[in-house]
C-alpha positions as MATLAB code, in Angstrom:
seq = 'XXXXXXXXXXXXXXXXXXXXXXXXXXXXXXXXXXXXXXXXXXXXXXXXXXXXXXXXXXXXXXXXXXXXXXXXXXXXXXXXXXXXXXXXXXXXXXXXXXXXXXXXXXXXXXXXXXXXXXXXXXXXXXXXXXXXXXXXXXXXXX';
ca = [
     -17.533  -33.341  -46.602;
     -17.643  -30.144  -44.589;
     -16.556  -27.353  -45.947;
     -13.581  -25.139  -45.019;
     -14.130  -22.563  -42.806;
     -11.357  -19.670  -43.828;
     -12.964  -17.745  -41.592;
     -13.405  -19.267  -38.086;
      -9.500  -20.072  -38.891;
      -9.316  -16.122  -39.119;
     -11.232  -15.632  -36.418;
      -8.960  -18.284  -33.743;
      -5.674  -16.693  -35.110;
      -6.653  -13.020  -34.827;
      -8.093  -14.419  -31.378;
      -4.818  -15.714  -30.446;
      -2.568  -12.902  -31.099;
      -4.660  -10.315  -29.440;
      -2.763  -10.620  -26.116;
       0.488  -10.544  -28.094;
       0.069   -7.370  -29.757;
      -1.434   -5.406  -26.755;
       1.247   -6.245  -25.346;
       3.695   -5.301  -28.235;
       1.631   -1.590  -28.048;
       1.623   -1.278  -24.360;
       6.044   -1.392  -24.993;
       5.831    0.947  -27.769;
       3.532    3.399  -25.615;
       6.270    2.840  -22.964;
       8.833    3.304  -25.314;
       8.255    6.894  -25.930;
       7.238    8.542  -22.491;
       9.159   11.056  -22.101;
      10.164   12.789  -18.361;
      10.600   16.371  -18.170;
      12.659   18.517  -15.722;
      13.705   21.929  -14.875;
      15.508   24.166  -12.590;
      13.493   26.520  -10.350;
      14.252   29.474  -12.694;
      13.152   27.448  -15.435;
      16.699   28.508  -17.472;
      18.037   24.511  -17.461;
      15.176   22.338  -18.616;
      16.368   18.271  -19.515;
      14.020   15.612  -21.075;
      14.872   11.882  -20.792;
      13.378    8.667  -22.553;
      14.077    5.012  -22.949;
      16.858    6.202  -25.045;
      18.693    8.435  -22.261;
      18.658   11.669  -22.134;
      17.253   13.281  -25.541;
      16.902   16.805  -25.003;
      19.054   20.023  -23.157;
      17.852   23.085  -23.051;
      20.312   25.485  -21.719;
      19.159   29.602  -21.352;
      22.230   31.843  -22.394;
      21.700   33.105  -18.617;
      22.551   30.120  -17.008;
      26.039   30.490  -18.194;
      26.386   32.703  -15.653;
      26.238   30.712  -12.815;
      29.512   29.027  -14.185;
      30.539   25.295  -14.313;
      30.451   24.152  -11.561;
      26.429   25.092  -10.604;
      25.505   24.541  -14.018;
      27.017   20.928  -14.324;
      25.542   20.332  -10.706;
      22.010   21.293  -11.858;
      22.009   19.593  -15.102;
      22.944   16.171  -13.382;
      20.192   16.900  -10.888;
      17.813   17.442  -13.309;
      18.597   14.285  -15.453;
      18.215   12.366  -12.377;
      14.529   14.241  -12.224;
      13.940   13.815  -15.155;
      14.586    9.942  -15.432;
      12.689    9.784  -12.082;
       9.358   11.349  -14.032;
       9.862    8.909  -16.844;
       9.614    6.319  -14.300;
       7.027    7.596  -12.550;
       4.918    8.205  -16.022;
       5.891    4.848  -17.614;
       4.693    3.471  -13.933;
       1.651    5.228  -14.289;
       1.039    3.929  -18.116;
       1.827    0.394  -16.835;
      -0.456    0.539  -14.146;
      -3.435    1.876  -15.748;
      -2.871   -1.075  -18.520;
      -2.053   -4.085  -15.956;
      -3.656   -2.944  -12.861;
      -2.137   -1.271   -9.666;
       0.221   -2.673   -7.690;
       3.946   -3.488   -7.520;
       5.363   -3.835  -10.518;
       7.318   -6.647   -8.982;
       6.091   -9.887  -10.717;
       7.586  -12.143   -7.710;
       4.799  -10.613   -5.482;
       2.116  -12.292   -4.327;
      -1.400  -11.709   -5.993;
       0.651   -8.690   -8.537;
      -1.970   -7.418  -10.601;
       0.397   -7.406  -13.923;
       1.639  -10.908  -12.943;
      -2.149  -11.967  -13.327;
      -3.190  -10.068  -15.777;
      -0.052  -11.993  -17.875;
      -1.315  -14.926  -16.918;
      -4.798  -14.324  -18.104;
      -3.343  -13.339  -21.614;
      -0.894  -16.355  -21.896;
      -4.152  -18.666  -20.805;
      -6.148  -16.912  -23.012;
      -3.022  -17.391  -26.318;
      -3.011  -21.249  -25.246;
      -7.139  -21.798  -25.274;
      -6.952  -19.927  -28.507;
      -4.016  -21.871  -29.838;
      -5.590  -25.183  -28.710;
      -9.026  -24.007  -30.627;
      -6.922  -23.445  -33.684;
      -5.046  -27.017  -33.476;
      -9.004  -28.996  -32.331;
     -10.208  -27.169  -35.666;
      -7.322  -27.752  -37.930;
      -7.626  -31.351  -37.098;
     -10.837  -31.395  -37.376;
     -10.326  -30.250  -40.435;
      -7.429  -32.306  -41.507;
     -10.139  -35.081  -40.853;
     -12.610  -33.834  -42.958;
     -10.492  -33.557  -46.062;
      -9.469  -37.355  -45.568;
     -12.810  -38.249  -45.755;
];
């Protein structure tokens, strides 16, 4: 009888959640960019994330412009400042999954693929796994 081979099982599970977990760190990366904006005097300055908007920065000297300008140039710059963390979480996603739309309905998408490649690459580990656990299984009957 053959022995059991703990490790080659190791080995085709680690194998088969690779793909999983760079994925699960590519959302957490994405998760916390952050997108920074400020007004031209640099006296309003707003950061945004995932989570909305997360920081205000307000210098005493912008009250002076009174409510109305200062409302009107904090909603501008959280607009900007979602707009960056777009553009940077773009960026991220881009230099993880390739360029290209981030679309997945488009033809030929380079993150569409580059799924694919790591769902094909979870099933021919997954099938691995199941051809040695039965071989396996048929071992240990013997």
């Amino acid at each position: 009888m053959a022995a059991f081979d703990e490790e080659a099982i190791d080995r085709l599970v680690a194998e088969a959640q690779r793909p999983a977990a760079e994925m699960d760190e590519l959302y957490q990366q994405v998760l916390a960019v952050k997108g920074v904006a400020r007004d031209q005097a640099k006296l309003v300055t707003v950061e945004c994330s995932a989570q909305g908007v997360t920081g205000l920065d307000i210098d005493p000297r912008a009250m002076r412009w009174g409510s109305q300008r200062l409302s009107e140039t904090i909603l501008t710059l959280i607009a900007e400042a979602l707009a960056d963390m777009q553009a940077r979480s773009a960026g991220l996603l881009g230099d993880v999954l390739g360029e290209g739309p981030l679309d997945l309905a488009a033809e030929a998408n380079p993150a569409d693929l580059r799924m694919r490649e790591a769902q094909e690459a979870y099933e021919a580990a997954m099938d691995q796994a199941t051809a040695e656990l039965a071989r396996i299984q048929r071992d240990l009957d013997r």
